[in-house]
N, C-alpha and C positions, 0 to 999 in steps of 0.2 A: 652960191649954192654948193660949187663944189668946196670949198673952204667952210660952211657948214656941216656938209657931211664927215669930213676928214678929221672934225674936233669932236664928231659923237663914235667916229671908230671906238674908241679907245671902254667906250660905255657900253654899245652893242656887246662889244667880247666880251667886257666883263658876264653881262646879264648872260650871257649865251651857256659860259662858262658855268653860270649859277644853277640853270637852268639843267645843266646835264649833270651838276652834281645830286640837285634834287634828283632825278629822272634814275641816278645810281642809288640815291638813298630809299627809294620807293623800292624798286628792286631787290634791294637787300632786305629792304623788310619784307617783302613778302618771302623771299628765301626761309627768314629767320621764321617766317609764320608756319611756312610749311615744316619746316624742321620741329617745332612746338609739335605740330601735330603728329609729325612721325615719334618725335622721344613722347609724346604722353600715349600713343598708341604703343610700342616699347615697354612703357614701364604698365600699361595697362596688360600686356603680355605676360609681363615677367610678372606682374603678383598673380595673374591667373594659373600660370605656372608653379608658382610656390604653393599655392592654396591647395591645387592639386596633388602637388610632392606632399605636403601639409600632412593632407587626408591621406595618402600611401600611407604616408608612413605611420600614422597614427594607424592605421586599419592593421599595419603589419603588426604594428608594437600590441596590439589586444590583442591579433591575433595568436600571436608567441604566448603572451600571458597566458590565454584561453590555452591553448594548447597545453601548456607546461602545469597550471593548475590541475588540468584534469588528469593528465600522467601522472602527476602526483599521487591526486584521489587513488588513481588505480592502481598504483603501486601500493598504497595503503590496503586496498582493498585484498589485495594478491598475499600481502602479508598475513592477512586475517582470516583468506582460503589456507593458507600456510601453514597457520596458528590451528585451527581445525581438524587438519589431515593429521597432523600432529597426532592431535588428542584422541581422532578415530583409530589411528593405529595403537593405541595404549590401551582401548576396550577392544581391540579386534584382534584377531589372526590375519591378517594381511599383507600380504607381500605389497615392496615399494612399490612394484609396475601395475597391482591392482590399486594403491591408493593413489595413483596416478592417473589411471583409465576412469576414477571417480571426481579425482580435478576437473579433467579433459571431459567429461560431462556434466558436470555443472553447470557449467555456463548453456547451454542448448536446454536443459530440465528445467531451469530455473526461468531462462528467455518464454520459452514455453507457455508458462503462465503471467509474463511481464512482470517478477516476482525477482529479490536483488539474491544474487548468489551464494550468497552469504547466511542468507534465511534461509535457504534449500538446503545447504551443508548442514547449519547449525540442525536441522532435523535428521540427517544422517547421519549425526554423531549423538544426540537424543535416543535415536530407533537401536544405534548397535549396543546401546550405554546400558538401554531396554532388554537389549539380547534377544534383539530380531535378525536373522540370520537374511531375510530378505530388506536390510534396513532402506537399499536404495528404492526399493519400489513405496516402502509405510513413507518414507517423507517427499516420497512424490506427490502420495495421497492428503498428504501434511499440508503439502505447495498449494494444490487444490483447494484444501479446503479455508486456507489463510485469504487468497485472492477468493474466490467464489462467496467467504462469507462473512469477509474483512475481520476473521482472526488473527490473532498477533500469535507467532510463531511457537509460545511457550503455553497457551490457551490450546491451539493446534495440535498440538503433539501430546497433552497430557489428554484430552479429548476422544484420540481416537485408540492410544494407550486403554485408557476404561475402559471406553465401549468394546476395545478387541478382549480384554481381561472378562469380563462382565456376561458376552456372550459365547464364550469361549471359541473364539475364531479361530484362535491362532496361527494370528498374523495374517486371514483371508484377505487380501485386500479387495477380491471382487465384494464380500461380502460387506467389510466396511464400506466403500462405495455406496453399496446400495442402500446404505443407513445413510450418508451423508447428502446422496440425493433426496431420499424422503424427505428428509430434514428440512434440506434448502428449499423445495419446493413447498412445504409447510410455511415456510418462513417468510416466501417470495407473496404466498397469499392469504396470508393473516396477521397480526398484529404483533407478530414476536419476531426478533433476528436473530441470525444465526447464534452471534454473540450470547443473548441470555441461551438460549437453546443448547449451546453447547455446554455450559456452565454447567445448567441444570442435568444437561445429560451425564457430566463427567462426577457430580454429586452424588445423583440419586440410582444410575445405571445397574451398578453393583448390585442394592436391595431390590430393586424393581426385578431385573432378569431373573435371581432367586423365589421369587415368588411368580415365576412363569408367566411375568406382564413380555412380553413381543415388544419389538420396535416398534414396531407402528404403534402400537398402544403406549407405550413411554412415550413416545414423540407425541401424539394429542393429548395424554393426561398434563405432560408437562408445560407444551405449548397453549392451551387450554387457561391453565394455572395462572401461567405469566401473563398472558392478550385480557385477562379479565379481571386480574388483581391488581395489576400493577407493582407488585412486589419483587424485590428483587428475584433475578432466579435463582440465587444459593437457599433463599428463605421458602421459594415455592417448592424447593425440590424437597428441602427439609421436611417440609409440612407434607407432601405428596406420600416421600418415606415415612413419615410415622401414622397417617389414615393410613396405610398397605398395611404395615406393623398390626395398629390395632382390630384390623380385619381379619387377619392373619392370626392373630394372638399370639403375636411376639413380644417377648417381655426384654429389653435395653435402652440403652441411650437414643435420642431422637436428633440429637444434636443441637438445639435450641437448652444453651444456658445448661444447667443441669437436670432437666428434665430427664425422668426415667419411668417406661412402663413398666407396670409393677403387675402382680396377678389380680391386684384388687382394680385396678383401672379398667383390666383386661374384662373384666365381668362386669364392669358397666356397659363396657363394649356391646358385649354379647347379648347385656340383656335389653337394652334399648333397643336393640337390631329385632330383635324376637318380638317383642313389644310392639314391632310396627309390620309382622307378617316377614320379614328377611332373616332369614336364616345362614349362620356361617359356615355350616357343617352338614353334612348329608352323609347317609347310610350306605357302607359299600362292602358287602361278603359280609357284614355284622362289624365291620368295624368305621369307626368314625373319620371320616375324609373332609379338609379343609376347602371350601369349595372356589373357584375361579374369584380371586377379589374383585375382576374386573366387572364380573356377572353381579355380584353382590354391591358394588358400586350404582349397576344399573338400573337397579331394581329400589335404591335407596333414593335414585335421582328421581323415581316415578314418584314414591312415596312422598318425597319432602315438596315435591313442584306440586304435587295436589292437596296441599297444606294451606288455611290460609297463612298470612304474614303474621300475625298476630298470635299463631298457633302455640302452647305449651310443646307442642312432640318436637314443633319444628325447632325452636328454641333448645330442647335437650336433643336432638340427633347432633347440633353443633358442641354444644354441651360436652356431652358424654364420649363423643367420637371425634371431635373436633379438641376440643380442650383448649388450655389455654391460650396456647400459638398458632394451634392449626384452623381455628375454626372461620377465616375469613377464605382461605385458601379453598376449605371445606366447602363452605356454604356457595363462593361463586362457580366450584367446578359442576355441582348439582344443581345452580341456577343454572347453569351453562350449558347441558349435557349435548345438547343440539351442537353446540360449536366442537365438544370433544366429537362428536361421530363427523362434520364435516371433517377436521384435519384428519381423523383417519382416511376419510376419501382420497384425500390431497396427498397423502402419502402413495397413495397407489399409483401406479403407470405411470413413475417418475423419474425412470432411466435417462441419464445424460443431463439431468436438472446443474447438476453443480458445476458440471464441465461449462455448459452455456453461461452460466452469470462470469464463470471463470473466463471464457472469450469475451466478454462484456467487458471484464476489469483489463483485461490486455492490451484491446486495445483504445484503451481512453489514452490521455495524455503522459498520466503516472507509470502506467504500465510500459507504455512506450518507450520515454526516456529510461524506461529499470533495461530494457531489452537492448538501448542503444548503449547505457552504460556497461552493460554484460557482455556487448560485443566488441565495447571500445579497451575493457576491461583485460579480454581473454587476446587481443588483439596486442595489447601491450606486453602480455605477460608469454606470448608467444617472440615477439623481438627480443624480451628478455631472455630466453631461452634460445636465443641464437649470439649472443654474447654483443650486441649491437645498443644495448639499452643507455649504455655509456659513451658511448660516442653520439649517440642519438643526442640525448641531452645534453651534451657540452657545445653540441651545435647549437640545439636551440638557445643555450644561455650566453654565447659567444653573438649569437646573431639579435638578440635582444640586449646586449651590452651597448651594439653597434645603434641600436636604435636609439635609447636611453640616452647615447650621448651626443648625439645628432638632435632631438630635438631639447635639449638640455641649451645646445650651444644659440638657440633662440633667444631665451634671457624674456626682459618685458617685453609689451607689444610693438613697442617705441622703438626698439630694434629689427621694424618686418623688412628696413630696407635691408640687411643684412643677412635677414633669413631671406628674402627672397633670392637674392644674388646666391645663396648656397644651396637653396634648392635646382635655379637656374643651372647651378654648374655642375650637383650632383647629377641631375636628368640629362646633361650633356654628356658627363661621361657615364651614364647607363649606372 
């Protein structure tokens, strides 16, 4: 026995010894397993890492862009206030520190109405160019009336021009106001916009107030005109001026083509009117007096609406007083007469009409961004004005240089283990 055991020694060590080599190769491997798990947790780290530096930096690099675009815009824009003041000192008497105190307010008159700075000047150089001595207040009312009734700035200005020439304001702007309130508020509740409305008022203004037609009655003859013809309003105003003309018995151009009343037209005028009970003319101290057109208008709406359709008279009052061009404008304002006396209503008790649709456009979206650009704007152009504008932007294109070439140094995707490890090392040292 004992001499059997002492020949399997040599076997037991061996296996024993095998035995503990497995028992260390198990071990190791699970060493090696845990280790797997820490480096793929690691490198799961380290791209979370970079994804994040990734997004930094991309977030910085639009944000410099953003930034630096829009410095630009406003240095452009500063330029163009520049260009302006310029030109207003060349029609004005102005001293530098006064065309200065009108820079320095721009931007706050213009914000005002969510309206870009640049349309606000350009009406203060318009109004002094006009030889309005109050020019900053007419193109405030300009501002107004561009937001409140989405006129374009050169529509705006020639607009309130007329109507202050026409009714001989000069230069009231409470009184202009209260034309452009009626207006808007006409405009807000019947079928015409401001747009044709101001067209036709800056047409026909002129001849209308001469023949002692009021605002408010220009304002429903003409909006009347437009909401029921459809015509343009250059073509309605025309037509509006030359029915007043032949009312009136004025003999010139009508502005349609080469049209001209003459004396022999004028007396079909007259005599068709007679012919149907309206009279143009009434007895005053023995002498002859042309009487209210607008009365004589009223009186022709009665006569023609108690016609039938088919009627001969009805047919010659378009005829005779209409003529060639005028007589649809003619005919609908006298089918119409109900709608001229409503806008005359709507003109009434319409104080603050323009200003309100004006806060409406302010603060929508458009108007917003005009007041954030006017502040981003004047914001700019105040560091320029402290000699900082240049060093400003050499930072920002210095620290956008720095970004450009950092995520440059990424290359394909197939390189992330690279960018990872350089975002790793960048976020290490801050």
């Amino acid at each position: 026995m004992d001499k059997l055991l002492s020949s399997l020694q040599p076997k037991i060590k061996q296996i024993t010894e095998k035995i503990s080599a497995l028992a260390g190769s198990f071990k190791n491997l699970g060493a090696a397993i845990s280790q797997t798990g820490k480096l793929t947790a690691l490198f799961k780290n380290q791209f979370s890492q970079a994804s994040q530096a990734f997004s930094q930096w991309l977030s910085l690099g639009n944000g410099v862009n953003f930034l630096i675009s829009q410095t630009r815009d406003s240095i452009a824009e500063l330029k163009n206030v520049n260009t302006v003041l310029t030109e207003i000192s060349k029609t004005s008497n102005l001293t530098q520190q006064q065309l200065k105190a009108i820079g320095d307010t721009a931007f706050d008159a213009a914000s005002k109405y969510g309206a870009k700075v640049s349309d606000y000047l350009a009406g203060v150089q318009e109004m002094y160019h006009a030889g309005y001595k109050n020019a900053e207040q007419m193109a405030n009312l300009s501002t107004l009336a561009q937001i409140s009734g989405g006129l374009d700035p050169g529509l705006a200005n020639d607009y309130l021009i007329a109507s202050d020439a026409a009714y001989q304001y000069a230069g009231d702007t409470e009184k202009l106001n209260r034309l452009l309130d009626g207006q808007s508020q006409v405009t807000s509740r019947n079928a015409v916009s401001m747009e044709e409305l101001a067209y036709a008022t800056k047409e026909a203004a002129s001849h209308l107030a001469n023949a002692g037609i009021s605002e408010n009655e220009l304002t429903a003859l003409l909006g009347a005109g437009i909401a029921t013809t459809r015509e343009s309003s250059e073509t309605v105003a025309r037509a509006v001026k030359g029915i007043i003309m032949s009312l009136q018995q004025v003999q010139g151009e009508t502005g349609f083509q080469t049209e001209v009343l003459d004396e022999q037209q004028l007396q079909k005028v007259e005599a068709r009117c007679h012919s149907l009970g309206v009279e143009l003319e009434y007895m005053q101290d023995g002498a002859a007096r042309l009487r209210d057109p607008m009365e004589v208008l009223k009186e022709l709406a009665t006569v023609y609406n108690s016609l039938p359709e088919d009627s001969a008279q009805k047919s010659g009052i378009l005829s005779d007083i209409g003529g060639k061009y005028r007589s649809n404008v003619l005919s609908s304002i006298l089918s119409n007469w109900d709608l001229y006396e409503k806008m005359l209503g709507d003109y009434e008790n319409s104080g603050g009409a323009a200003f309100d649709g004006a806060m409406k456009s302010a603060n929508s979206l458009e108007g917003s961004l005009n007041q954030l650009k006017n502040t981003w704007t004047d914001t700019v152009g105040n560091i320029a004005d402290s000699g900082s504008m240049i060093a400003i932007t050499n930072g920002l294109n210095g620290l956008l240089s720095v970004v450009n070439k950092i995520t440059a140094a990424f290359g394909p995707l197939s390189s992330i283990g690279l960018g990872a490890g350089l975002f790793a090392g960048l976020k290490n040292v801050g």
